[in-house]
Residue frames as a rotation matrix with the C-alpha (Angstrom) as fourth column:
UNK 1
-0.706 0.303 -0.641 123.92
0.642 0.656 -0.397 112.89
0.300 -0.691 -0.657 109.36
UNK 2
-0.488 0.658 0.573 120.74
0.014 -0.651 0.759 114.16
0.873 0.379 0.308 110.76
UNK 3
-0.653 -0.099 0.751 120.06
-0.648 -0.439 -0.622 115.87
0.392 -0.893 0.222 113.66
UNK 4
-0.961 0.238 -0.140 117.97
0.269 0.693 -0.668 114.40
-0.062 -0.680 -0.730 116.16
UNK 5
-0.363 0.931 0.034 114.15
-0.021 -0.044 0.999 114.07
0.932 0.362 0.035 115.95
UNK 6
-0.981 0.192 -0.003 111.72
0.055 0.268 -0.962 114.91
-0.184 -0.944 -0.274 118.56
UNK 7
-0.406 0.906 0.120 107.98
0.037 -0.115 0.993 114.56
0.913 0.407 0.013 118.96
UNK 8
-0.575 0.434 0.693 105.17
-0.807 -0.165 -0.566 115.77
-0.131 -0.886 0.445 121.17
UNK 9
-0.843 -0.066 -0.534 103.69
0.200 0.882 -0.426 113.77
0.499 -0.466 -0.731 123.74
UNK 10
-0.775 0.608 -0.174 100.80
-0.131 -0.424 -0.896 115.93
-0.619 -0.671 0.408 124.72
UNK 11
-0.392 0.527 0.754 97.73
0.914 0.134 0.382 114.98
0.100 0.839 -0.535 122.92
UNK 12
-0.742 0.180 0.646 95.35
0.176 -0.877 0.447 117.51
0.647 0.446 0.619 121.82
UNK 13
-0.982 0.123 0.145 93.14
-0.139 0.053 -0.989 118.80
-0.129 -0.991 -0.035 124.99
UNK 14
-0.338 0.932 0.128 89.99
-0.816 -0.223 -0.534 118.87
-0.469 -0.285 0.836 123.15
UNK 15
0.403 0.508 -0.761 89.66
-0.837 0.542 -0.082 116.26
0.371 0.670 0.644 120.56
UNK 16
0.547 -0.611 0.572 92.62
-0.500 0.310 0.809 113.89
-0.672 -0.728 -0.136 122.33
UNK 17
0.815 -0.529 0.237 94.64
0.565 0.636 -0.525 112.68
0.127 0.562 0.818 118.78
UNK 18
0.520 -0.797 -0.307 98.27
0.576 0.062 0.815 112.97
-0.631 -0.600 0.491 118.78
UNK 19
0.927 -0.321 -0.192 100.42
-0.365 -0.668 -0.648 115.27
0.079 0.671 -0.737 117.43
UNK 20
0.698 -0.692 0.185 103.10
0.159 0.401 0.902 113.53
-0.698 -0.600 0.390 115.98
UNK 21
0.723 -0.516 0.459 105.15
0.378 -0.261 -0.888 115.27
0.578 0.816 0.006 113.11
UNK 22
0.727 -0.674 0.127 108.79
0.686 0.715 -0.136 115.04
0.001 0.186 0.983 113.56
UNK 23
0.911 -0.305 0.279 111.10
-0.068 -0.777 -0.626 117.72
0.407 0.552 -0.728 114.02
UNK 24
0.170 -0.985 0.012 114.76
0.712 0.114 -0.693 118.42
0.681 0.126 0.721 114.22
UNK 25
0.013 0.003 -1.000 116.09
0.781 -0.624 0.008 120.64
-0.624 -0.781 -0.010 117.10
UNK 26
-0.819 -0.533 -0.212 116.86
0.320 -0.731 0.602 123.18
-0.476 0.425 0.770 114.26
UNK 27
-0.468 0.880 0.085 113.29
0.657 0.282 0.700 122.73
0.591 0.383 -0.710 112.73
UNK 28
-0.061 0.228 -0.972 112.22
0.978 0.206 -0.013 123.51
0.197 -0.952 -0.236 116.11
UNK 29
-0.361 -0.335 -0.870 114.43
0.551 -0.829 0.090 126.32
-0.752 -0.447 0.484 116.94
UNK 30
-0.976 0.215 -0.020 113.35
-0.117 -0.445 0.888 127.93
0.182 0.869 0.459 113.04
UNK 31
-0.322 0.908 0.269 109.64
0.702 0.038 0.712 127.32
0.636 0.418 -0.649 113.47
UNK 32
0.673 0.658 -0.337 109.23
0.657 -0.323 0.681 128.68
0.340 -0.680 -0.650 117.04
UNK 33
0.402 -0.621 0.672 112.35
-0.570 -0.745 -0.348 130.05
0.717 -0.243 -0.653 118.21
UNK 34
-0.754 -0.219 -0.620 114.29
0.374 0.633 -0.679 129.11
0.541 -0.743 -0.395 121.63
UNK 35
-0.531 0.520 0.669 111.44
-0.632 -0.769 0.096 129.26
0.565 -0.372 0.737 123.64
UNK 36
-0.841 -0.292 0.456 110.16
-0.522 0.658 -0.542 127.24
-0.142 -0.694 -0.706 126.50
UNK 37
-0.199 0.813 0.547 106.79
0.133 0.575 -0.807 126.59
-0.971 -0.088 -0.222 124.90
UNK 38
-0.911 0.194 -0.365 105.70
-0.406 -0.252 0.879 126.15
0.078 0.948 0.308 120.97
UNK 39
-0.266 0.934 -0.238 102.34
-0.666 -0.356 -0.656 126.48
-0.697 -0.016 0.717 119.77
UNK 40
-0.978 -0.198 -0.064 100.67
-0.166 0.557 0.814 123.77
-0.126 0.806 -0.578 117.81
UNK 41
-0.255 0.918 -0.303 97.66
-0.956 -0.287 -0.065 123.13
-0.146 0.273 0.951 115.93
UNK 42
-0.353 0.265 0.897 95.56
-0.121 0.938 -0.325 120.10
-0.928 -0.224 -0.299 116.02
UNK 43
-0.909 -0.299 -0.292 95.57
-0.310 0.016 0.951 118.27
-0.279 0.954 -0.107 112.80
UNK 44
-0.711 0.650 0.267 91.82
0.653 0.472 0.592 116.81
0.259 0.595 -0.760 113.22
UNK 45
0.328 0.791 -0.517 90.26
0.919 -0.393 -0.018 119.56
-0.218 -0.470 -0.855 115.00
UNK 46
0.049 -0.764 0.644 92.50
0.812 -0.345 -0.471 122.38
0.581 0.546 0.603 114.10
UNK 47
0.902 0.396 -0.171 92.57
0.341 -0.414 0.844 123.70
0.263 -0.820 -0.508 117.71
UNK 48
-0.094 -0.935 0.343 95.72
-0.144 -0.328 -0.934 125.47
0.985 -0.137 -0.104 118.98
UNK 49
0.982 -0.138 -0.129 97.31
0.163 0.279 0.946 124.62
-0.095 -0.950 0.297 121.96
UNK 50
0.476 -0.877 0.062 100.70
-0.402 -0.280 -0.872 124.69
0.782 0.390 -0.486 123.57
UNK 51
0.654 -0.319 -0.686 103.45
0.233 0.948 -0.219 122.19
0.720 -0.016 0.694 124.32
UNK 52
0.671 -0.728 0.138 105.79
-0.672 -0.520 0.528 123.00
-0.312 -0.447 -0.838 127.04
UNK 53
0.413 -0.601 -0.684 109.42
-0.618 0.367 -0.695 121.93
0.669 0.710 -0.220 125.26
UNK 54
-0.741 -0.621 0.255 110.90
-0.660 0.604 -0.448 120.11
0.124 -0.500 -0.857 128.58
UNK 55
-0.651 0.069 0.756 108.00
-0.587 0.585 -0.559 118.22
-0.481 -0.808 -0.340 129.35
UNK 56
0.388 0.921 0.027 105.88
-0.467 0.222 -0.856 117.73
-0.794 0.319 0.517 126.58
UNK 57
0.557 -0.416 -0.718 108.60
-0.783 0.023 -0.621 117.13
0.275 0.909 -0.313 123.43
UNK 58
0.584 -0.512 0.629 110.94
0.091 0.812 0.576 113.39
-0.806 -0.279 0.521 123.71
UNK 59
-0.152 -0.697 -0.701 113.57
-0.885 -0.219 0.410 112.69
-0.439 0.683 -0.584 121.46
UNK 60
0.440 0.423 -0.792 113.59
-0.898 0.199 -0.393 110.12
-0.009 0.884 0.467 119.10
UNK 61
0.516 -0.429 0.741 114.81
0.160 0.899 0.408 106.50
-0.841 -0.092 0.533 118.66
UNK 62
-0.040 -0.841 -0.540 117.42
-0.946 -0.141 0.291 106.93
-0.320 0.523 -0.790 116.38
């Protein structure tokens, strides 16, 4: 079975498209660490920005 999926909700601040690639809490914890914010890069602009994990990340429908 496979962990839960979450995805950010924060679009991107300069271009506004969504960042929505899928991760697992483990994913998560392995890309960024435990850490209350993770850095992400904007897939059509390729700005960086950063998500705060409590308010910006949702779990998945399952």
């Amino acid at each position: 079975m496979a962990g839960k999926k979450y995805r950010v909700k924060k679009p991107c601040p300069q271009c506004g498209c969504s960042h929505l690639t899928p991760l697992s809490e483990e994913e998560l914890k392995a890309k960024h660490g435990d850490v209350p914010n993770v850095e992400l890069e904007c897939h059509e602009c390729l700005m960086k920005f950063e998500a705060d994990v409590d308010k910006d990340l949702e779990p998945e429908d399952e």
